[in-house]
PANUDREN-774684 format. One record per atom (N, C-alpha, C, O): residue number from 1; residue in one letter; atom name; z negated, y, x negated. Coordinates in Angstrom, 3 decimals. Each point is the difference from the previous one (the first is absolute). Layout:
BEGIN
r num->NUM, residu->A, atome->CA, zz->Z, yy->Y, xx->X
...
***
This chain:
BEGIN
r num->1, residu->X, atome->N, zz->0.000, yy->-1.172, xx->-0.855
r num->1, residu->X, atome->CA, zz->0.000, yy->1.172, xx->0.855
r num->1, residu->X, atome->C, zz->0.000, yy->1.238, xx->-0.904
r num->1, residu->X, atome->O, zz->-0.752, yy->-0.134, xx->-0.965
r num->2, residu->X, atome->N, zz->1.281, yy->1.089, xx->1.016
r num->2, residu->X, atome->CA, zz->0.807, yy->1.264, xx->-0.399
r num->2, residu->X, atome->C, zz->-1.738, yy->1.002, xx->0.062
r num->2, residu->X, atome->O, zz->-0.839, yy->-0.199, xx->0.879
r num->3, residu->X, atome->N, zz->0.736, yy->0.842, xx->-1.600
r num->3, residu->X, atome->CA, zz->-1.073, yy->0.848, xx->0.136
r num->3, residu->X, atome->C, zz->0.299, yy->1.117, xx->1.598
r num->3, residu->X, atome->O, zz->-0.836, yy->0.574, xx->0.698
r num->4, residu->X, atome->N, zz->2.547, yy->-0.627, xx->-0.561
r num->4, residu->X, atome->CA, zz->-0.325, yy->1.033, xx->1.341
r num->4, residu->X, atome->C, zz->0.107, yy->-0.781, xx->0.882
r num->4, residu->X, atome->O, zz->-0.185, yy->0.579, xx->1.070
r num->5, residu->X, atome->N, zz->0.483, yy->-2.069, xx->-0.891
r num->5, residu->X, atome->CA, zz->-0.195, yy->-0.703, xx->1.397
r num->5, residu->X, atome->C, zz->-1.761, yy->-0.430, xx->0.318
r num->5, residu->X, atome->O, zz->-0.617, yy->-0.385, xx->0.993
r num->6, residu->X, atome->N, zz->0.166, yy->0.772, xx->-2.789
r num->6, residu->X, atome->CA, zz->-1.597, yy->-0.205, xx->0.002
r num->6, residu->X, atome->C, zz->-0.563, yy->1.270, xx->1.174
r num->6, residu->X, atome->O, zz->-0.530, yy->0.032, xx->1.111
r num->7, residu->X, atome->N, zz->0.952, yy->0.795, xx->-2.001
r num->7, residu->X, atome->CA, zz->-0.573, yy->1.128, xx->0.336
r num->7, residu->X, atome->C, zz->0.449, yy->0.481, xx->1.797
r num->7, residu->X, atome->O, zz->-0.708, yy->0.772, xx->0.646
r num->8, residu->X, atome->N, zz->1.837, yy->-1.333, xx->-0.154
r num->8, residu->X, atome->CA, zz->0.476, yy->0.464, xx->1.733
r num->8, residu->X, atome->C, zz->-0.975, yy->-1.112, xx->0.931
r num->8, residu->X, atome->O, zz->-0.451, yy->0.236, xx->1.121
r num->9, residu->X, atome->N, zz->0.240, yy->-1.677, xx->-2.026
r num->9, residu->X, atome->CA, zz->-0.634, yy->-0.411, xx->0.292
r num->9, residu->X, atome->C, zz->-1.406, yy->0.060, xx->0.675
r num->9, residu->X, atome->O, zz->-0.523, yy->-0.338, xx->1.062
r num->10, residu->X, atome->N, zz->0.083, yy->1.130, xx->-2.586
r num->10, residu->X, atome->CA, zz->-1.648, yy->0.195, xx->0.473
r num->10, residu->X, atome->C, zz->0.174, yy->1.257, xx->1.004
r num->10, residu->X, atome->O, zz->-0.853, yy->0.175, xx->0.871
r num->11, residu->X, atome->N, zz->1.969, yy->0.711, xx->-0.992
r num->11, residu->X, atome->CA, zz->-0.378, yy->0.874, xx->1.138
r num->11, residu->X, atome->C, zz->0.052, yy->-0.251, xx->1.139
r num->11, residu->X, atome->O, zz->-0.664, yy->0.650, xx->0.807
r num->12, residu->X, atome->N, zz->1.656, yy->-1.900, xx->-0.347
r num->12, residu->X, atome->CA, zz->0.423, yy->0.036, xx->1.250
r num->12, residu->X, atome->C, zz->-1.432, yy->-1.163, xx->0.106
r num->12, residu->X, atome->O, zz->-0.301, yy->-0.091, xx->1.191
r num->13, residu->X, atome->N, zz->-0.372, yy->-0.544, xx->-1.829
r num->13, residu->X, atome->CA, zz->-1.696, yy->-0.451, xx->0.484
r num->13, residu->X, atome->C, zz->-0.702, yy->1.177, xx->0.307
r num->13, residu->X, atome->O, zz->-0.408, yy->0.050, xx->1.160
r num->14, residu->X, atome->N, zz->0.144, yy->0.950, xx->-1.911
r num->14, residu->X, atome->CA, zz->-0.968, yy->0.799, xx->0.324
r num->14, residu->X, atome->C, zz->0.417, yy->0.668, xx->1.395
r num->14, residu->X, atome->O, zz->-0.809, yy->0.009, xx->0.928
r num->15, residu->X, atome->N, zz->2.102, yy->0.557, xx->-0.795
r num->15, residu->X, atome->CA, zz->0.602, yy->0.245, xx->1.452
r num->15, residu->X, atome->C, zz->-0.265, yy->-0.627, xx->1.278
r num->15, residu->X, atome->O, zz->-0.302, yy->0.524, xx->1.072
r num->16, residu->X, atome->N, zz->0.496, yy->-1.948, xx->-1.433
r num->16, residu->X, atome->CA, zz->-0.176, yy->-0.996, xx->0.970
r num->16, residu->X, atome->C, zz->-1.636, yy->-0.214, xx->0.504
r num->16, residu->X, atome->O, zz->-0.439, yy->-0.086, xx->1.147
r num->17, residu->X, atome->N, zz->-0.246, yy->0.038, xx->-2.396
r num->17, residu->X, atome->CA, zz->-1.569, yy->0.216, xx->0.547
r num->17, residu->X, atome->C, zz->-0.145, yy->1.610, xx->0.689
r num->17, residu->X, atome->O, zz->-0.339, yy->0.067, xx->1.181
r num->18, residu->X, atome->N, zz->0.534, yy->0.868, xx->-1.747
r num->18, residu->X, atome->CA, zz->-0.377, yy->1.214, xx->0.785
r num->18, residu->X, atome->C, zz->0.481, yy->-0.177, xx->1.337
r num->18, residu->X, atome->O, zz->-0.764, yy->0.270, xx->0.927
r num->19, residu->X, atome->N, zz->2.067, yy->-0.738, xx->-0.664
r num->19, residu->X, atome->CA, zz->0.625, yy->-0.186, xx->1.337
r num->19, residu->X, atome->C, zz->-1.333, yy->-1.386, xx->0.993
r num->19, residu->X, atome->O, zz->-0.602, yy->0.390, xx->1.000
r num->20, residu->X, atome->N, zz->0.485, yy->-1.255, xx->-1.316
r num->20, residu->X, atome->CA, zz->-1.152, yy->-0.636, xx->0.271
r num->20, residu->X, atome->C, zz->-1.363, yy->0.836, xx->0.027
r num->20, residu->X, atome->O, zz->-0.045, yy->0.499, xx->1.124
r num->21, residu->X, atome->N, zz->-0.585, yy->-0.288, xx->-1.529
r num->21, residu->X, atome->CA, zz->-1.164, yy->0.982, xx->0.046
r num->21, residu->X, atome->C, zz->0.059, yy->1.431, xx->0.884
r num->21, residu->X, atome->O, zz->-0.988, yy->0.596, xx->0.428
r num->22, residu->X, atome->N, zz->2.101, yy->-0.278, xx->-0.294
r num->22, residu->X, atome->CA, zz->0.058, yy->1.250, xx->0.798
r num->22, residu->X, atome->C, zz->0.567, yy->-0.366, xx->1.216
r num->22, residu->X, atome->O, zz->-0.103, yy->0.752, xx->0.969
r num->23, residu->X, atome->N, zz->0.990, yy->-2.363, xx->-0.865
r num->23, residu->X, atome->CA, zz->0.310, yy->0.267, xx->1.444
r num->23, residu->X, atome->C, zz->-1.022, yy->-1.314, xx->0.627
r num->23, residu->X, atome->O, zz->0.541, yy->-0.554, xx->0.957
r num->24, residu->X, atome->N, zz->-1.896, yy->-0.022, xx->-1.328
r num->24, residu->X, atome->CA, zz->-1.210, yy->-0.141, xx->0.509
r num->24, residu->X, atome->C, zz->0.356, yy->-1.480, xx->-0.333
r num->24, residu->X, atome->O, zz->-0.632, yy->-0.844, xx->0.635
r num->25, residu->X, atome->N, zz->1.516, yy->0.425, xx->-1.502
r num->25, residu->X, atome->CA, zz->-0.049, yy->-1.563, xx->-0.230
r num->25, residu->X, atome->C, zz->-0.823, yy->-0.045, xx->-1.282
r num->25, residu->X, atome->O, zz->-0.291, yy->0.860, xx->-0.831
r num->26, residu->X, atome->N, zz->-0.038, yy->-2.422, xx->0.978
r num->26, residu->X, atome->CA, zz->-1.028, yy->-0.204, xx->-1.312
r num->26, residu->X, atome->C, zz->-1.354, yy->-0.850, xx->0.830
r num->26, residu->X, atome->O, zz->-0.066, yy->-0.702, xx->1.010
r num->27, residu->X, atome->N, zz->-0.475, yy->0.969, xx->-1.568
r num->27, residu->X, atome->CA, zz->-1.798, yy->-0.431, xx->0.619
r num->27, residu->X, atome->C, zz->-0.432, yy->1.104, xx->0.734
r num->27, residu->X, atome->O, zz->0.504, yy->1.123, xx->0.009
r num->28, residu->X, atome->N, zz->-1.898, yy->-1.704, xx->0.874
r num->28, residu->X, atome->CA, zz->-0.903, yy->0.720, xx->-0.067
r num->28, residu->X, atome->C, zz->-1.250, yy->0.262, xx->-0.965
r num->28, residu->X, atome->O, zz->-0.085, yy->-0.498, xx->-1.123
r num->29, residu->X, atome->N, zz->-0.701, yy->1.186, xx->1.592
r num->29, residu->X, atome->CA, zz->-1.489, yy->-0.121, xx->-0.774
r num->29, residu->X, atome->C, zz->-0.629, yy->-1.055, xx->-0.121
r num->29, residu->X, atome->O, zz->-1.060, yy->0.184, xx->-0.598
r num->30, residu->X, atome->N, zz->1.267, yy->-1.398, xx->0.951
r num->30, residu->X, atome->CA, zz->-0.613, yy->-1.077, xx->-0.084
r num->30, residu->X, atome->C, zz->1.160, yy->-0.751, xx->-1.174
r num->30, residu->X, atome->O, zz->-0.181, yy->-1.123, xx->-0.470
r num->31, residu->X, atome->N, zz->1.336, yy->1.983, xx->0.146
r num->31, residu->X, atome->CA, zz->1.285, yy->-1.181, xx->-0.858
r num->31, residu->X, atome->C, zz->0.679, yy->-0.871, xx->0.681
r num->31, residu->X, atome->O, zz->1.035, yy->-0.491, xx->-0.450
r num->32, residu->X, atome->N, zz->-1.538, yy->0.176, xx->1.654
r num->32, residu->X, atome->CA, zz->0.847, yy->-0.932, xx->0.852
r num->32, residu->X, atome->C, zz->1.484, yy->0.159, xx->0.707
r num->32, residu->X, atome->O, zz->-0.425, yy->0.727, xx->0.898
r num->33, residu->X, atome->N, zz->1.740, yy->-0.829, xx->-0.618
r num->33, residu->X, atome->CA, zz->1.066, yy->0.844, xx->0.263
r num->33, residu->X, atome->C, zz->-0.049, yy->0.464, xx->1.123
r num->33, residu->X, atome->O, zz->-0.389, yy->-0.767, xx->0.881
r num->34, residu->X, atome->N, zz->0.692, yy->1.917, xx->-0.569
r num->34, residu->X, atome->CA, zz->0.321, yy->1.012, xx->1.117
r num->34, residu->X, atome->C, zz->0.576, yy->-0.747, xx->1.055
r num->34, residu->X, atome->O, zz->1.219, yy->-0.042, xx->-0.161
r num->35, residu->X, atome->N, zz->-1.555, yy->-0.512, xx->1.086
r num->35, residu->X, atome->CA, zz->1.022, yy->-0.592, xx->1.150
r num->35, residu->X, atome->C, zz->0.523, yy->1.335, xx->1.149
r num->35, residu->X, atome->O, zz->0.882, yy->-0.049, xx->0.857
r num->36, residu->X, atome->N, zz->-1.804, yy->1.205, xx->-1.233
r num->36, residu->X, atome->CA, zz->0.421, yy->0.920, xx->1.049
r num->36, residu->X, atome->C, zz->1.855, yy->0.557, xx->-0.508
r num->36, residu->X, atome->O, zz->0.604, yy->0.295, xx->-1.032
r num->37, residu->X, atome->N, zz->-0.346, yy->-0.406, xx->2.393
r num->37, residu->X, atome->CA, zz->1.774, yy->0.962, xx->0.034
r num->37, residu->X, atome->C, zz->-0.509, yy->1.808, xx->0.179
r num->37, residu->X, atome->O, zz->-0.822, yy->0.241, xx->0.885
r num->38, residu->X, atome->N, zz->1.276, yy->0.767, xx->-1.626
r num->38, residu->X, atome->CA, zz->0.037, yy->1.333, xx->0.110
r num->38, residu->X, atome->C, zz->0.533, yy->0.009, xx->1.166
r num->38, residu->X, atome->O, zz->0.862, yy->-0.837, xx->0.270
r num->39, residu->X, atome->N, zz->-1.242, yy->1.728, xx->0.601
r num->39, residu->X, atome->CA, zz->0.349, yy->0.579, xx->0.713
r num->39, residu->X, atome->C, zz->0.770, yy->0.863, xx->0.294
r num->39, residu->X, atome->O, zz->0.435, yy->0.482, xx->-1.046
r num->40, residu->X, atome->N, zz->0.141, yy->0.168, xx->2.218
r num->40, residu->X, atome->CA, zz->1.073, yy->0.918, xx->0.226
r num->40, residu->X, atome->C, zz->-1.747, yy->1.407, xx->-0.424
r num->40, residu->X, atome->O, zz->-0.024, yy->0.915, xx->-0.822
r num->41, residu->X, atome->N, zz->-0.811, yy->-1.256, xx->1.543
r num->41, residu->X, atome->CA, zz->-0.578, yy->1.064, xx->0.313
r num->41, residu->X, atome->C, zz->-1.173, yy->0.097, xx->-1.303
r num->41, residu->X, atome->O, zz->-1.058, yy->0.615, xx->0.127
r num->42, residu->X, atome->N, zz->1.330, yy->-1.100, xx->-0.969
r num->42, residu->X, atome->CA, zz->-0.860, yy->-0.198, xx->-1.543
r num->42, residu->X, atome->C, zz->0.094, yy->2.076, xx->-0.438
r num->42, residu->X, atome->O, zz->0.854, yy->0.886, xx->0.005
r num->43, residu->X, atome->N, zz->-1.812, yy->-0.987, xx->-0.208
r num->43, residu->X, atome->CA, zz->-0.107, yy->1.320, xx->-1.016
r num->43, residu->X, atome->C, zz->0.867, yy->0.020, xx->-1.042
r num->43, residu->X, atome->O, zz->0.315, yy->-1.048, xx->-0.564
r num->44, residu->X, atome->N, zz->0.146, yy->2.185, xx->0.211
r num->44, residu->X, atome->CA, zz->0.774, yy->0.347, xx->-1.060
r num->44, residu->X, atome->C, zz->-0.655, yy->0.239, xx->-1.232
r num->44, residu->X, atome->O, zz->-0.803, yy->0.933, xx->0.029
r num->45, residu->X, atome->N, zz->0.967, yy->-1.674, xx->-1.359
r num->45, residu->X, atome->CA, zz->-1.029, yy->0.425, xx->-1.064
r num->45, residu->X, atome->C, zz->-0.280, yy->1.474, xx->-0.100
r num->45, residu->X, atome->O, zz->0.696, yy->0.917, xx->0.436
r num->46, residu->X, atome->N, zz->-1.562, yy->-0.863, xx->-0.931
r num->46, residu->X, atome->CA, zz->-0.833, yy->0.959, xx->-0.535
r num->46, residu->X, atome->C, zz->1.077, yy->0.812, xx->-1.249
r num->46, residu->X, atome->O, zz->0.859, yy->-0.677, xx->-0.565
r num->47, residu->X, atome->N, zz->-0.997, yy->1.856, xx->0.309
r num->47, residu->X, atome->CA, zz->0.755, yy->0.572, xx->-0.973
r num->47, residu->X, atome->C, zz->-0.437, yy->-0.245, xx->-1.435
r num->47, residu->X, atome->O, zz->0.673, yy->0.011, xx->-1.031
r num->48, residu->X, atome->N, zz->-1.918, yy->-0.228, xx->1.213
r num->48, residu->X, atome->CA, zz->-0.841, yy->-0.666, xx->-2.092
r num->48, residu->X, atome->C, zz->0.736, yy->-1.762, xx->0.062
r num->48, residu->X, atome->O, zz->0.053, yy->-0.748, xx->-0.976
r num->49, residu->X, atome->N, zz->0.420, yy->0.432, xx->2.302
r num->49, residu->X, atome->CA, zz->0.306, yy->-1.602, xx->-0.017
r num->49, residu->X, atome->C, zz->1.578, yy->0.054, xx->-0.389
r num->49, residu->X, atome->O, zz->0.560, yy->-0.888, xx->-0.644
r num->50, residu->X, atome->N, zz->-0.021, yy->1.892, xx->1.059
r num->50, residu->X, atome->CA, zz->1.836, yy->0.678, xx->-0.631
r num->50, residu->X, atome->C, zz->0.406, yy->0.014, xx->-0.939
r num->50, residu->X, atome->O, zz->1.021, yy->-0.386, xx->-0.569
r num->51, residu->X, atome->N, zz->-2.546, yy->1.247, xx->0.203
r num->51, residu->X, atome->CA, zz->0.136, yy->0.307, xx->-1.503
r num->51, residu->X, atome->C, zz->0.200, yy->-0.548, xx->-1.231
r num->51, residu->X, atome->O, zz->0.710, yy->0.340, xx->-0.947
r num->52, residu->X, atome->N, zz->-1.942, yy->-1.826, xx->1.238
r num->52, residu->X, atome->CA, zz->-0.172, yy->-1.025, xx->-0.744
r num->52, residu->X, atome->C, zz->1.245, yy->-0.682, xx->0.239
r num->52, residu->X, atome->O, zz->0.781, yy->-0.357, xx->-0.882
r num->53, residu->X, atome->N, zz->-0.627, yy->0.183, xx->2.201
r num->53, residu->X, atome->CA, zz->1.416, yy->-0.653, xx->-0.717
r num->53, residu->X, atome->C, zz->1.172, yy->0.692, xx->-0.215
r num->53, residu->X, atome->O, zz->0.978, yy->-0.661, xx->-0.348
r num->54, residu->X, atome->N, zz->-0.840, yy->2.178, xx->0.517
r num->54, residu->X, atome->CA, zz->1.054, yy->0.441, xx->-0.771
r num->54, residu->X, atome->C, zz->0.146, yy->-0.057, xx->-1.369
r num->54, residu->X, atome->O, zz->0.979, yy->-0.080, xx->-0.742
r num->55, residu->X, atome->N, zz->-2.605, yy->0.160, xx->0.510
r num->55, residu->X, atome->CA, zz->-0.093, yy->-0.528, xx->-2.206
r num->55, residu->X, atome->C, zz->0.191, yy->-1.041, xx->-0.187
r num->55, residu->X, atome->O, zz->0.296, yy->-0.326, xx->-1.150
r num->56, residu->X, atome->N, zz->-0.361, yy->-0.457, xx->1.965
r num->56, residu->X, atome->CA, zz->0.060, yy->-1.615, xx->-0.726
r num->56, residu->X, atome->C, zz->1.612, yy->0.065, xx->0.298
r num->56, residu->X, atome->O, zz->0.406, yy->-0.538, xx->-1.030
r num->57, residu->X, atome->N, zz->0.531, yy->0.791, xx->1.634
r num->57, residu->X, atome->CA, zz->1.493, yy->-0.167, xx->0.214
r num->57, residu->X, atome->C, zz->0.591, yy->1.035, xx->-1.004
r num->57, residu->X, atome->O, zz->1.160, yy->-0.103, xx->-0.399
r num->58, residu->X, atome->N, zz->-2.066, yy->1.189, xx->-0.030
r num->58, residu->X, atome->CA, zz->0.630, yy->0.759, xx->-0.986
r num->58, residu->X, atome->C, zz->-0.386, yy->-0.582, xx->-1.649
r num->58, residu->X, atome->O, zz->0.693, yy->0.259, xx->-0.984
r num->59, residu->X, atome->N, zz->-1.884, yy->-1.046, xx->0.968
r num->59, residu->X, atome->CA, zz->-0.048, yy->-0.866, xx->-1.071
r num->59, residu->X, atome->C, zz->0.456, yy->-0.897, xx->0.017
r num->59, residu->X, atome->O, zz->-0.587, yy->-0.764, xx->-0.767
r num->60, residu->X, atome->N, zz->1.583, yy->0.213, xx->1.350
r num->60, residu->X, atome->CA, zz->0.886, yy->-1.245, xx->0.198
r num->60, residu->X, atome->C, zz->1.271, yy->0.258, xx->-0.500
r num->60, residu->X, atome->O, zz->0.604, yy->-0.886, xx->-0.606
r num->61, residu->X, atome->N, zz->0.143, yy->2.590, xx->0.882
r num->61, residu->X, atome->CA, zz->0.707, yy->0.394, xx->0.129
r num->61, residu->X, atome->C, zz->0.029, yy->0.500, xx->-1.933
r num->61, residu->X, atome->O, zz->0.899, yy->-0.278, xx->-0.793
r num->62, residu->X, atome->N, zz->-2.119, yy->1.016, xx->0.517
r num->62, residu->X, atome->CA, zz->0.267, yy->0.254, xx->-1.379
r num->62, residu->X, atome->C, zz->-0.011, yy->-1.325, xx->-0.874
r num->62, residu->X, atome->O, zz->0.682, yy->-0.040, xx->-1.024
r num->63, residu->X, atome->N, zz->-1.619, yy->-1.281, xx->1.508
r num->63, residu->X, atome->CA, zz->0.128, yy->-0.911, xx->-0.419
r num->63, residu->X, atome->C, zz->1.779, yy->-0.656, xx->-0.536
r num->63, residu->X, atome->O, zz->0.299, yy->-0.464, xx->-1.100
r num->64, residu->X, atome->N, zz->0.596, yy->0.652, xx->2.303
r num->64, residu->X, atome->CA, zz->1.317, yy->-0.488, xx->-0.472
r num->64, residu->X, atome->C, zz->0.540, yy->1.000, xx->-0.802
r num->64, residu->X, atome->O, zz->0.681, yy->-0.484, xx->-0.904
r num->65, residu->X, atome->N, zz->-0.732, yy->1.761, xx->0.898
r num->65, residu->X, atome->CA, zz->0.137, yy->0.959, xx->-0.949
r num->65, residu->X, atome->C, zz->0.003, yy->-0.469, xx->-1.261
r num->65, residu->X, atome->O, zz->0.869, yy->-0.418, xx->-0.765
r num->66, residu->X, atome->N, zz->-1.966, yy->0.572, xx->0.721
r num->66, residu->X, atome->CA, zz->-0.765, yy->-0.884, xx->-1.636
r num->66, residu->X, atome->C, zz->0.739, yy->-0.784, xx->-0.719
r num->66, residu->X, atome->O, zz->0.347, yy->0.130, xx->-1.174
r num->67, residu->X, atome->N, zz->0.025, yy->-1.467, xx->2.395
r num->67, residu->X, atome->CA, zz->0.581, yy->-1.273, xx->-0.468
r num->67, residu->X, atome->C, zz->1.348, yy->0.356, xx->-0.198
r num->67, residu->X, atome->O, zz->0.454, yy->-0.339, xx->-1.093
r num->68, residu->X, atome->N, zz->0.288, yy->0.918, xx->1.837
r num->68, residu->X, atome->CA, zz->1.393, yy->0.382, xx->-0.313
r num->68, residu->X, atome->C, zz->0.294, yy->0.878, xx->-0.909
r num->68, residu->X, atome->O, zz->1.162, yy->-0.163, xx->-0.372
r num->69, residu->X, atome->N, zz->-1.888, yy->1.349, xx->-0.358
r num->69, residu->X, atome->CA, zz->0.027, yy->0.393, xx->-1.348
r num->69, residu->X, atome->C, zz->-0.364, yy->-0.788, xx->-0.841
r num->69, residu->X, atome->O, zz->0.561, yy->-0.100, xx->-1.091
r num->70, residu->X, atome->N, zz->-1.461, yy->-0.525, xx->1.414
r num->70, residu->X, atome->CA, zz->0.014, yy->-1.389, xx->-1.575
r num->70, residu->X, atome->C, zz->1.122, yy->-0.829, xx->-0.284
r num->70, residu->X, atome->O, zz->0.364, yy->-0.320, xx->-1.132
r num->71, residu->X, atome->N, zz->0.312, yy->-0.105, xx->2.492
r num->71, residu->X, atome->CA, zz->0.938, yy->-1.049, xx->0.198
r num->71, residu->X, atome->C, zz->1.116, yy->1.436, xx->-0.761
r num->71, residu->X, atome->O, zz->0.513, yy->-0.150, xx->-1.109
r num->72, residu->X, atome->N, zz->-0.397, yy->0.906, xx->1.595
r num->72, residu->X, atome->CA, zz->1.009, yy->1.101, xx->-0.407
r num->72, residu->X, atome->C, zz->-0.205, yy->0.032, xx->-1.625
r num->72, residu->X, atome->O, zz->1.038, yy->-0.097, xx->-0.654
r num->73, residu->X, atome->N, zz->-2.097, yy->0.205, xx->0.036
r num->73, residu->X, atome->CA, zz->-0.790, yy->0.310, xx->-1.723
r num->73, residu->X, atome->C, zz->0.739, yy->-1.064, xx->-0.598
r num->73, residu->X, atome->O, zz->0.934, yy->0.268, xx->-0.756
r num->74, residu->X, atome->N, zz->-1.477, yy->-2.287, xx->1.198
r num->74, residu->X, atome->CA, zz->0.867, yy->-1.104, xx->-0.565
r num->74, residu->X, atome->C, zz->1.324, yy->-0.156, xx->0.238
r num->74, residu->X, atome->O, zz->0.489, yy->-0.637, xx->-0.933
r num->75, residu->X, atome->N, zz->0.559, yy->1.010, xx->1.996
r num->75, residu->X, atome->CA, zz->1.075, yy->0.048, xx->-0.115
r num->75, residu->X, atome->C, zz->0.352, yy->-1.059, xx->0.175
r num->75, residu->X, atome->O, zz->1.199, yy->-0.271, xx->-0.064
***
């Protein structure tokens, strides 16, 4: 594996968990899995809950950055 299929890799994990965590999949507080379905009428996150995941998709995003100037550096 290529340091930038490494690197799109790990971003599109970290993406994929933020997308899990923000749209209410995962566990609950006990760790056990979520059997509840979101709702039409579910609250809309919170703007500190946006946020976090606007950084984690923008550290995903500089993450392939990274990898594709290195991949760009070895040639």
């Amino acid at each position: 594996m290529t340091r930038r299929t490494a690197g799109a890799a790990a971003a599109a994990a970290v993406l994929c968990a933020a997308l899990v965590t923000g749209c209410g999949g995962g566990s609950d507080d006990s760790g056990k899995p979520s059997d509840a379905t979101p709702s039409a009428t579910t609250p809309a996150p919170s703007s500190s809950e946006l946020a976090e995941l606007n950084k984690l998709v923008d550290d995903a995003e500089s993450a392939v950055n990274r990898a594709d100037s290195d991949a760009d550096a070895n040639g």
